[in-house]
Phi, psi and omega in degrees: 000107181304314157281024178255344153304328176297153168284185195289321188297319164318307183262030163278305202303304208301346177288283187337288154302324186293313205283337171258337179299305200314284193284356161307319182265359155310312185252031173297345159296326166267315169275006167047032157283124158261188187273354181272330162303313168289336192280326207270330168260353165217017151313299171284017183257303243262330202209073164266134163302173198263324199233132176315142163222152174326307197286054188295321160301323167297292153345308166315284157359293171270351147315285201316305137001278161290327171309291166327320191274300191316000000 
């Protein structure tokens, strides 16, 4: 399992953050965050490539993508 590779303080924060989107997107009738508003706002901060490539949009694509599943 690739987060259990992170280290613990990482995968503290990241228990911690999944546990506030969770209730963000809980309470999505008064603040209107779905789970595709959050991926969209915090996929390319959560899953920036290391290295820039011409194709930022697929990338995109697939950040959201995994955020969502996450």
């Amino acid at each position: 399992d690739l987060i259990k590779q992170l280290p613990k303080p990482n995968q503290d924060t990241m228990q911690v953050l999944f546990r506030h989107l969770k209730r963000v997107v809980e309470n999505g009738e008064k603040n209107r965050m779905t789970y595709q508003s959050v991926a969209i706002v915090f996929g390319p901060t959560l899953l920036k490539p290391e290295k820039e490539t011409g194709n930022i949009a697929v990338h995109t694509v697939y950040q959201n993508q995994i955020v969502e599943l996450i």
